[in-house]
N, C-alpha and C positions, 0 to 999 in steps of 0.2 A: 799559600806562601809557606814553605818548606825551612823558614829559618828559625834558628835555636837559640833561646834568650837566656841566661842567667835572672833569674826571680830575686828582688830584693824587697828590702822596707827601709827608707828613709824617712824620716819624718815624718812615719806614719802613711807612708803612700808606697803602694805596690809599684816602683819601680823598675825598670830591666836594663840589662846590659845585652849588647849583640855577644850570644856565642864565641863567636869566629875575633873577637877582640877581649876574650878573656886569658891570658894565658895559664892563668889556675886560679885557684882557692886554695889561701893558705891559711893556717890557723898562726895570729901575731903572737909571739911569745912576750918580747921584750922590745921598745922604740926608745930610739936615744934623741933628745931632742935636737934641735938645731936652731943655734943662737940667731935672732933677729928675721926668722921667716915668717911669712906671713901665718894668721893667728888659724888657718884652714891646711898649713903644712903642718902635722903632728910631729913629727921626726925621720927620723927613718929606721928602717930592719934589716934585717937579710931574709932572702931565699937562695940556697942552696949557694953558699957564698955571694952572692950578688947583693949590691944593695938596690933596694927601694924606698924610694918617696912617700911616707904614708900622707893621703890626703882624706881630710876628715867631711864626707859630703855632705853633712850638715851645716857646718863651718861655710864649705866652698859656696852653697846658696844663701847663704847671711845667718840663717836659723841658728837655733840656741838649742843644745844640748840637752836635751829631756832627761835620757837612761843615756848610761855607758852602751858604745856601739860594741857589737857583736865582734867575738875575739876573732872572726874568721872575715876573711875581707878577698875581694876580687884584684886579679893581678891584672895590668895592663901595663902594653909598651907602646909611647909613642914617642919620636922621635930616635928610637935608640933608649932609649930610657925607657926602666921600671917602676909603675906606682902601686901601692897596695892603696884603694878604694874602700874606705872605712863606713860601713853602712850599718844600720841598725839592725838588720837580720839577714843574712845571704839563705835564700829559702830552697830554692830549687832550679832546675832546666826545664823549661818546655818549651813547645814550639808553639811560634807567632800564626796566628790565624786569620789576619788580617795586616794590608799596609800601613804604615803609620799615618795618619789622618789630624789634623787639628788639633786642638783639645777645645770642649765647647765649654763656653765662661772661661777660661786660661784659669789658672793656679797663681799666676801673679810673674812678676819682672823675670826674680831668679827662676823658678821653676823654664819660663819658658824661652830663657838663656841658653838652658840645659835638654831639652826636649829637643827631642826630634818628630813628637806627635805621641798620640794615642795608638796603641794595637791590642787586637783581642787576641790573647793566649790561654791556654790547656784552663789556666786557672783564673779567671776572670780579666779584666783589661787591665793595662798597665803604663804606665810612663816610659817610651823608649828614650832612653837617656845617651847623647854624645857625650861619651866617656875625655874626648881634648878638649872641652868647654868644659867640662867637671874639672879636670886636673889645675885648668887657666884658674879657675878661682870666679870670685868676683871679680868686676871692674872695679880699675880703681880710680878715684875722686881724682887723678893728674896732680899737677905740680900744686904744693900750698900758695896760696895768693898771699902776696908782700901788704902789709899794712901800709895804707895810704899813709904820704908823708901829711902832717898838718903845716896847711901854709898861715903865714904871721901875714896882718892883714898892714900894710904900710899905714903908719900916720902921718896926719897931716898936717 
């Protein structure tokens, strides 16, 4: 297998990006927030006048912020739209040396929301990560459920 990953660290897990769906690595300077977005949308930036979406991928799989993520982050467009991919370390490019395959024991709900499998690359195996399930977020809980009315019991 001939394809080229972007190398990260999330949470502590060597995670990858496909190549061909990065459109760069930017170093973030400054994010402006954004009133009432979810708590995995940071704000947004610019590249090269454009704006993007920052999404915090620690955030997006439920997990809780250890260390500040890495000032450089991976660019992706899906739909027309730009996100900058806030991860813990953007390490390097190699290439994939295997299909993506299961992962044996799972990592748990979010992790395997976001995976697309296991693949062995240049630098040990890695989490091939679907970058439009990163950006989706979490699932969310749906509508809040209405408090049962309490019914008055007739007397008699």
């Amino acid at each position: 297998m001939n394809e080229l990953l972007v190398m990260t660290r999330i949470a502590g897990r060597r995670a990858a990006f496909r190549a061909v769906e990065v459109k760069s690595v930017i170093e973030i300077e400054s994010i402006a927030p954004v009133p009432r977005a979810p708590d995995f949308i940071v704000g947004l930036t610019a590249m090269r006048s454009r704006s993007l979406t920052v999404v915090d991928c620690r955030r997006s799989l439920g997990l809780e912020a250890e260390t500040p993520p890495d000032s450089r982050a991976a660019v992706v467009e899906i739909d027309g739209h730009l996100y900058a991919l806030q991860v813990d370390k953007v390490e390097d490019v190699t290439d994939a040396r295997s299909a993506p395959e299961p992962v044996p024991g799972g990592f748990g709900e979010a992790w395997e929301r976001v995976s697309l499998g296991m693949v062995e690359t240049g630098v040990g195996p890695a989490l091939l990560i679907d970058v439009g399930r990163m950006v989706a977020g979490p699932p969310t809980a749906g509508p809040a459920k209405k408090p049962a009315k309490k019914q008055i019991a007739a007397s008699a």
